[in-house]
C-alpha positions in Angstrom: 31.3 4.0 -9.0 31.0 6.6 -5.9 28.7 8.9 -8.0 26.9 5.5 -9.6 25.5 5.3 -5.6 25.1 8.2 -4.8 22.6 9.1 -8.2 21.0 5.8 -7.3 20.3 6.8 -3.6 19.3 10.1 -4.2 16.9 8.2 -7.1 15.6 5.9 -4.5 14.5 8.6 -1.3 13.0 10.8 -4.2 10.4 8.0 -5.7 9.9 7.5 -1.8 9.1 10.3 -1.0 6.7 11.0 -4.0 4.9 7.3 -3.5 4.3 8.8 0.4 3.0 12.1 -0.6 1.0 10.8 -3.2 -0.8 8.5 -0.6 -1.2 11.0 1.6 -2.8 12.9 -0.4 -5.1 11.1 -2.5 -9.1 10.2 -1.3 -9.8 7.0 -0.5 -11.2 4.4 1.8 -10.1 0.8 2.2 -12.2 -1.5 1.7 -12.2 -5.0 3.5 -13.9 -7.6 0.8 -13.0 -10.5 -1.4 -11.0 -10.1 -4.9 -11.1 -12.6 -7.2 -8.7 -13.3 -10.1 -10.1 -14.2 -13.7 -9.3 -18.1 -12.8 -11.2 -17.7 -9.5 -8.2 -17.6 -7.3 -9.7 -15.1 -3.6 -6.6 -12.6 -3.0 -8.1 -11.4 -0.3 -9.2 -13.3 3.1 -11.3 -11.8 5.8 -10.3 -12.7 9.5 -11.3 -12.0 12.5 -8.5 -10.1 13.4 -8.7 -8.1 10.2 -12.2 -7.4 10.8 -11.2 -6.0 13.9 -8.7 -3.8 13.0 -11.2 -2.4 10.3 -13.8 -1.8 12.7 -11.0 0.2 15.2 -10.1 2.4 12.7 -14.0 3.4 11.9 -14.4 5.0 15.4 
């Protein structure tokens, strides 16, 4: 049961470690618009707050 864990935690910091370097590393900008779902359903909602924080990080 012991070594169950333990292969499970090392499993676990591994693929976290990967997921950060792999963010890291690749190119990218975000980008602050609206997403829409094949039925129409907006996954994304712009606030002022949000547009805020976007236009901080720019400078």
């Amino acid at each position: 049961m012991r070594d169950d864990r333990r292969s499970f935690l090392k499993k676990l910091v591994l693929g976290s470690a990967a997921a950060v370097a792999v963010s890291a590393v690749s190119p990218g900008k975000a980008s602050a618009r609206k997403q829409k779902t094949a039925d129409g359903e907006i996954l994304y909602r712009e606030t002022p707050a949000f547009r805020e924080y976007y236009r901080s990080l720019k400078s």
